[in-house]
N, C-alpha and C positions, 0 to 999 in steps of 0.2 A: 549427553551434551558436555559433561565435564573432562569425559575421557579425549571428545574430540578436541575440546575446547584446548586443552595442551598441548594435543598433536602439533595443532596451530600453533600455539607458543612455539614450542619448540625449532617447527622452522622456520618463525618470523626469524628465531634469533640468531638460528645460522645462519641465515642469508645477511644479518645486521652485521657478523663476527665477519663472517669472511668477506667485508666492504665492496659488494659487489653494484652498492650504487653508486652510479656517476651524480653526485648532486654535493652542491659546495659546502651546501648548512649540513647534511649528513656527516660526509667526508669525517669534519674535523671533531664530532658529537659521538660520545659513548652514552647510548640509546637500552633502557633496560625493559625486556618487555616482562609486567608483571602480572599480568592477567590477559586470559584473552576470554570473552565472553560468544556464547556462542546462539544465533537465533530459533526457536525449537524447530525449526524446517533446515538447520542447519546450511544457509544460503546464506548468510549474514554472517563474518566472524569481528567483533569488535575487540578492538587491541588495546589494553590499558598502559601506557608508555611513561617512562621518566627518564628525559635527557640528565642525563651526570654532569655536574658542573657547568652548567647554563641555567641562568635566572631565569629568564622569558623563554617560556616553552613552546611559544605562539608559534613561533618560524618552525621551530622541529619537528611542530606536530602536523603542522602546515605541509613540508618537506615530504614527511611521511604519507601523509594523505597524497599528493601531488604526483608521488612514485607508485602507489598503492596497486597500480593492475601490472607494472613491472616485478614488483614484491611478490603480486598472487601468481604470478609464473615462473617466477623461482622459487618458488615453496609445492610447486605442481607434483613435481617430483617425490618430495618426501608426503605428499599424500595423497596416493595414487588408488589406496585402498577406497576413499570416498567416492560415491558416483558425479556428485560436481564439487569442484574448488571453490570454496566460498569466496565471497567478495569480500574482503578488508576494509576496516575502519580505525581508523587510529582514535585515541582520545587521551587527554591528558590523565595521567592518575593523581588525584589531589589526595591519596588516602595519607601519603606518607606527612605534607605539609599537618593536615587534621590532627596525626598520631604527636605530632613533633608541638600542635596548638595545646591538645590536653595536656602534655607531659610538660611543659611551661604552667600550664593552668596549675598543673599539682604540685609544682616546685613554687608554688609563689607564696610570699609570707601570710598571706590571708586564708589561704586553705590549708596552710601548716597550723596554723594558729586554728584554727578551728579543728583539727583531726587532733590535737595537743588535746583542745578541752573535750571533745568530743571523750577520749580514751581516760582520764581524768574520772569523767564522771561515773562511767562505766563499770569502773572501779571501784570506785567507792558506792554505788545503791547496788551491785550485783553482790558483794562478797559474806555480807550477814541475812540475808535474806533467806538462801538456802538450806540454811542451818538452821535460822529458827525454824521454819517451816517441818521438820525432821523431828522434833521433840515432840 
């Protein structure tokens, strides 16, 4: 599943590269496909997406669902090896937002402040402990 599952990336994103949709919200959107998941009967390929430089992803994901049996036939080709074309599914990828949530979470003065005393303490009940114990 994982092996297909890229097949299908990968032609999502030539067919994204070489702008072969007619659609206005595409058109002017550089569209990253970062996942594509696939269903164990392999009939289902779901597309994890992040439009670049658009806030609301709603329309593009929209766009892309809307075009999605035009997509699944221009990707026919680069995989001819399967017995059928899966049918496509677009969906927002929220991972990157999530990674970008914690990485603010761990830059913030209150979880500095506590990884400071955290390492503090560490130090100081770990360093004569093991020694004595040794004699």
């Amino acid at each position: 599943m994982l092996r297909v599952g890229e097949q299908v990336r990968a032609a999502i994103t030539q067919v994204l590269q070489r702008g072969e949709i007619r659609d206005p919200v595409l058109s002017n959107t550089l569209v990253s496909v970062t996942e594509v998941r696939m269903s164990p009967d392999l009939s289902v390929a779901t597309a994890y997406v992040t439009p670049l430089g658009v806030e609301d992803h709603t329309e593009t994901i929209a766009a892309l669902n809307r075009n999605a049996r035009f997509i699944r036939g221009r990707v026919s080709p680069d995989l001819r090896q399967m017995r059928t074309i899966p049918e496509l599914r677009f969906r927002d990828d929220t991972s990157f937002a999530n990674y970008q949530r914690i990485d603010n979470l761990l830059k913030s003065p209150e979880v500095a402040r506590d990884l400071d005393h955290g390492d503090e303490d560490a130090a100081g009940d770990g360093s004569g402990s093991a020694d004595e114990g040794n004699n």
